[in-house]
GUKE-620175 format. One line per field, with one value per residue (C-alpha): residue number from 1; residue in three letters; x, y, z. Coordinates in steps of 0.1 Angstrom, whole numbers, plus 5000, padded with zeros to 4 digits. Example, Ala and Ser with C-alpha at 12.3 -4.5 7.8 and 13.67 -1.06 7.14 Angstrom:
BEGIN
nr c(1 2)
rest c(ALA SER)
x c(5123 5137)
y c(4955 4989)
z c(5078 5071)
This chain:
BEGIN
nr c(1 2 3 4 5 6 7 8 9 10 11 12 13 14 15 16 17 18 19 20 21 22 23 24 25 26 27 28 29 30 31 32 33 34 35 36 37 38 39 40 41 42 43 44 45 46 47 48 49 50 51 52 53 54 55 56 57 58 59 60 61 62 63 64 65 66 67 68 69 70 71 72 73 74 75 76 77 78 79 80 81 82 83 84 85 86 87 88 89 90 91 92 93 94 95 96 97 98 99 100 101 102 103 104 105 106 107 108 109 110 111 112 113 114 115 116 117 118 119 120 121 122 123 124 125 126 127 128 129 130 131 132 133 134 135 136 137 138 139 140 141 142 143 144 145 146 147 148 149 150 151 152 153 154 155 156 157 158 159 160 161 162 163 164 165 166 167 168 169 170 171 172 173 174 175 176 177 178 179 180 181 182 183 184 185 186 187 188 189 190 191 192 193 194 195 196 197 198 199 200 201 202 203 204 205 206 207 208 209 210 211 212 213 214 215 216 217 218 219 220 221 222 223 224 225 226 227 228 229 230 231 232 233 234 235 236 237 238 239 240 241 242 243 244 245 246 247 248 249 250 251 252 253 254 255 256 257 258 259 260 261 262 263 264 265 266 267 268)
rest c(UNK UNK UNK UNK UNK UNK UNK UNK UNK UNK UNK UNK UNK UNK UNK UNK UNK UNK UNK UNK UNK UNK UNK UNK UNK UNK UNK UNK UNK UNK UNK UNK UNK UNK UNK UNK UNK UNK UNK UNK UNK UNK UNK UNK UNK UNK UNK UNK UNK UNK UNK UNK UNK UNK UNK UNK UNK UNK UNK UNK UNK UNK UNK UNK UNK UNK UNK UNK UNK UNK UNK UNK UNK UNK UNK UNK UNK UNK UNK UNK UNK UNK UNK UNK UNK UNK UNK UNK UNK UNK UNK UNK UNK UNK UNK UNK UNK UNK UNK UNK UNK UNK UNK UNK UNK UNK UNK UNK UNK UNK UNK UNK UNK UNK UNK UNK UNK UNK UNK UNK UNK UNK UNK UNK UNK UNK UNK UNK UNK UNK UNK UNK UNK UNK UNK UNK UNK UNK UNK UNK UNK UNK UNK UNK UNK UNK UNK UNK UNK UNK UNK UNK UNK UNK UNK UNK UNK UNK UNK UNK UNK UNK UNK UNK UNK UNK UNK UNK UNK UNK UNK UNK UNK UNK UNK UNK UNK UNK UNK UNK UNK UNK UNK UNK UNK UNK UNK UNK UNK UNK UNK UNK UNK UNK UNK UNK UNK UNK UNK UNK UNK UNK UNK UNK UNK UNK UNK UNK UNK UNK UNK UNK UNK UNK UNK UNK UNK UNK UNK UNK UNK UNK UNK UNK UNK UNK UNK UNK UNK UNK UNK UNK UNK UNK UNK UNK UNK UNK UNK UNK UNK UNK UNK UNK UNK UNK UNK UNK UNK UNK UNK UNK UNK UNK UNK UNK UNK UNK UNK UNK UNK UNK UNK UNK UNK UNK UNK UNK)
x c(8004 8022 8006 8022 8012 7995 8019 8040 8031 8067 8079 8055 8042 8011 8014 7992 7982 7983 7952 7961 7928 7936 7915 7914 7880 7866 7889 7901 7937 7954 7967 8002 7998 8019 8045 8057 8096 8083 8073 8069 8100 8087 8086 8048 8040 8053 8032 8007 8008 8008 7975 7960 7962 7953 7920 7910 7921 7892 7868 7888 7914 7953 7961 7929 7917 7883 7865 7827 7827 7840 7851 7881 7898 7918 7886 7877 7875 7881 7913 7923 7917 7929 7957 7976 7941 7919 7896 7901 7907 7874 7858 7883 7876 7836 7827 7805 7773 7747 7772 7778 7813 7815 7836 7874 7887 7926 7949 7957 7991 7977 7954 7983 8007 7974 7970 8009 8002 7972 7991 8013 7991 7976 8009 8020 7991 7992 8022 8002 7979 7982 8005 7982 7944 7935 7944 7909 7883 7848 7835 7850 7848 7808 7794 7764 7732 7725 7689 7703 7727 7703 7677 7708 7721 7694 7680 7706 7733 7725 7746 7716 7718 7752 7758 7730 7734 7719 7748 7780 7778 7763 7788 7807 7814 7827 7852 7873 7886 7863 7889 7894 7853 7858 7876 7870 7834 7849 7875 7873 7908 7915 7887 7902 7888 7875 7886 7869 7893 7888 7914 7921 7905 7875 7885 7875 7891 7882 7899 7912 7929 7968 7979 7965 7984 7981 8001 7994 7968 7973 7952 7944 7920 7901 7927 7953 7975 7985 7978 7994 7981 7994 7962 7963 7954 7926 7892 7886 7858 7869 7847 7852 7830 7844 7827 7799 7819 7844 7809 7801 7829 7814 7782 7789 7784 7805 7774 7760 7803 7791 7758 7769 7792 7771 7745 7773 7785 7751 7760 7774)
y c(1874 1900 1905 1935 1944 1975 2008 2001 2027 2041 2013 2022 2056 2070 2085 2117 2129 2168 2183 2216 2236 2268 2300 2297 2283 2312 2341 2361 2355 2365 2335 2338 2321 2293 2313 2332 2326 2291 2265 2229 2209 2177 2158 2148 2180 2198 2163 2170 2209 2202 2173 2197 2230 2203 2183 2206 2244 2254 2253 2256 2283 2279 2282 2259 2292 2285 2306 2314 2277 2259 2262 2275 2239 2254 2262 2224 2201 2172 2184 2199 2169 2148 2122 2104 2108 2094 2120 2135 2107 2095 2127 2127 2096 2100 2130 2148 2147 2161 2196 2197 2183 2153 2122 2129 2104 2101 2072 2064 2071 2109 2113 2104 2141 2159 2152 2159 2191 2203 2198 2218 2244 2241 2241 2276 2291 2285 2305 2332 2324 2341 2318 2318 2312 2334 2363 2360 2378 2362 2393 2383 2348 2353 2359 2328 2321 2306 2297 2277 2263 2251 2236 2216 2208 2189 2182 2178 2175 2144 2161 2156 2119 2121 2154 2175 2215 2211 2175 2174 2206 2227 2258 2249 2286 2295 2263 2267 2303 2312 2294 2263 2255 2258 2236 2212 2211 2200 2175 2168 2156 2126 2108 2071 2043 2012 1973 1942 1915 1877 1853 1822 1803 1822 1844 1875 1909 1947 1977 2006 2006 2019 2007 1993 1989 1968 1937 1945 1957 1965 1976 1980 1964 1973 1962 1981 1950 1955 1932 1926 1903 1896 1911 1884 1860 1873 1890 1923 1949 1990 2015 2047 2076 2102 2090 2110 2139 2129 2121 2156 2168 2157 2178 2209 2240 2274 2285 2254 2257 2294 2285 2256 2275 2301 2279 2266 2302 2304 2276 2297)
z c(7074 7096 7131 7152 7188 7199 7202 7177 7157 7161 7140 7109 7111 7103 7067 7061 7028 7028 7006 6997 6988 6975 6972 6935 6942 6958 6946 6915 6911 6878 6861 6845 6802 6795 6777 6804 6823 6839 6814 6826 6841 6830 6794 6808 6815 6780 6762 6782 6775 6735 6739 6761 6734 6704 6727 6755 6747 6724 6758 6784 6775 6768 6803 6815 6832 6815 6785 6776 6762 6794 6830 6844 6858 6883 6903 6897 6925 6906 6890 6929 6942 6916 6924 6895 6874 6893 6891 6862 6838 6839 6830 6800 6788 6797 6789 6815 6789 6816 6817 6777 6776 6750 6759 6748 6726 6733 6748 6783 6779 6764 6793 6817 6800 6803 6842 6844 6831 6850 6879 6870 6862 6896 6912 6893 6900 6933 6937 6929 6960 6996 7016 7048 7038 7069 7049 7029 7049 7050 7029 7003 7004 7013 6980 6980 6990 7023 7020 6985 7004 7028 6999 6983 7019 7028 6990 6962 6977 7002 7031 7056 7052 7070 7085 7111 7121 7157 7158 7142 7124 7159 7156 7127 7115 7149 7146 7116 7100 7068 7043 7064 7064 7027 7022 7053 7033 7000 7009 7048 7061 7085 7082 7083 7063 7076 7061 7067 7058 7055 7056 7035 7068 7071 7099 7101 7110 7109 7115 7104 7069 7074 7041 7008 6973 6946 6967 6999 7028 7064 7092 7132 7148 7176 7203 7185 7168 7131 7109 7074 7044 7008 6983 6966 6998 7015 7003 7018 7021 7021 7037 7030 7046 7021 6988 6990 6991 6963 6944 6951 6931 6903 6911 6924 6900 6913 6926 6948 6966 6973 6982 7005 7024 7031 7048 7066 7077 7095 7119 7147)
């Protein structure tokens, strides 16, 4: 076990994951096809473009921007927020059978080029994207329901159970630029995750999680010493206060995003 005092943090610093939440979800942007002057750099991506035409292209178009059979995934938040197929290779492998999409019968290794290219789909469309989300106005990112978004606020969507307008929400809209609530909403950002670890003698410690792979965890406890254990030696417990928002991903429509933010528009 390492054991580090408090303010070292200079020594091993805090590592922030940037999500980037583009306006594809709320705006029209024309989407270059696959055959145009930047195919993708990677072998993955090019195996991935291939599986993707042959499994996935019928519904969701050539280019993944969607068709009358299936949804454009670059408006997706679970390919968005994806990272290394989390997300996305469970609905894959699963099918989503309450939304009409039937359980995708191709290997791990398959599933693995078909994230590698949806990322790079997301990544060239991007490019496409204003570079300052300030430069969408709220009229045209307004286009939902408030009074909907209100009903699945504090119905469907389980936000109540966490969140209040008149407490932690009170003047939300006058906060954060139209964009940023978007996306604040969907994927909230530095919201640290909390580890209760027990050691081989029973001790017990809790803290903030720094760092977690498959052979190691770390975190601070409450007096600000860093604390370091081998996986494999202790048990440990992982709270995190985001999975009722990555379980939202999985549950939004187009029109309950819209709808949401909206409601949330009215919290001035």
């Amino acid at each position: 076990m390492l054991v580090l005092p408090p303010n070292s943090g200079k020594l091993f610093p805090r590592v922030r994951t940037g999500i980037r939440i583009a306006l594809l979800l709320v705006l029209y942007t024309p989407l270059r096809g696959i055959a145009d002057d930047n195919p993708p750099q990677s072998e993955a991506a090019r195996r991935g473009h291939a599986q993707f035409s042959q499994s996935c292209a019928f519904c969701h178009g050539a280019n993944g921007a969607g068709t009358t059979e299936g949804p454009n995934l670059l408006r997706s938040g679970v390919v968005r927020h994806d990272q290394n197929g989390n997300l996305i290779a469970p609905v894959v492998r699963d099918g989503r059978p309450g939304k009409g999409m039937p359980a995708v019968h191709i290997t791990d290794s398959q599933i693995a080029d078909v994230v590698a290219f949806l990322h790079w789909r997301l990544d060239d469309a991007d490019r496409a994207t204003p570079a300052d989300a300030h430069d969408s106005s709220l009229q045209h990112l307004l286009t939902g329901n408030a009074d909907a978004g209100k009903a699945f606020f504090n119905g469907a969507g389980r936000c109540s159970h966490c969140h209040s307008p008149s407490g932690d929400l009170a003047g939300i809209a006058t906060k954060y630029a139209p964009a940023d609530l978007q996306a604040r909403f969907l994927y909230p950002a530095d919201v640290p995750k909390t580890a209760s670890i027990t050691t081989p003698s029973g001790a017990q410690v809790t803290g903030q999680l720094l760092y977690q792979d498959e052979f190691s965890i770390a975190v601070k406890d409450r007096e600000g010493w860093y604390h370091s254990w081998a996986s494999s030696e202790v048990k440990f417990q992982i709270q995190d206060p985001l999975v009722a928002h990555l379980e939202l991903l999985h549950e939004y429509t187009p029109a309950s995003v819209h709808d949401v933010f909206a409601y949330l528009e009215t919290l001035k």
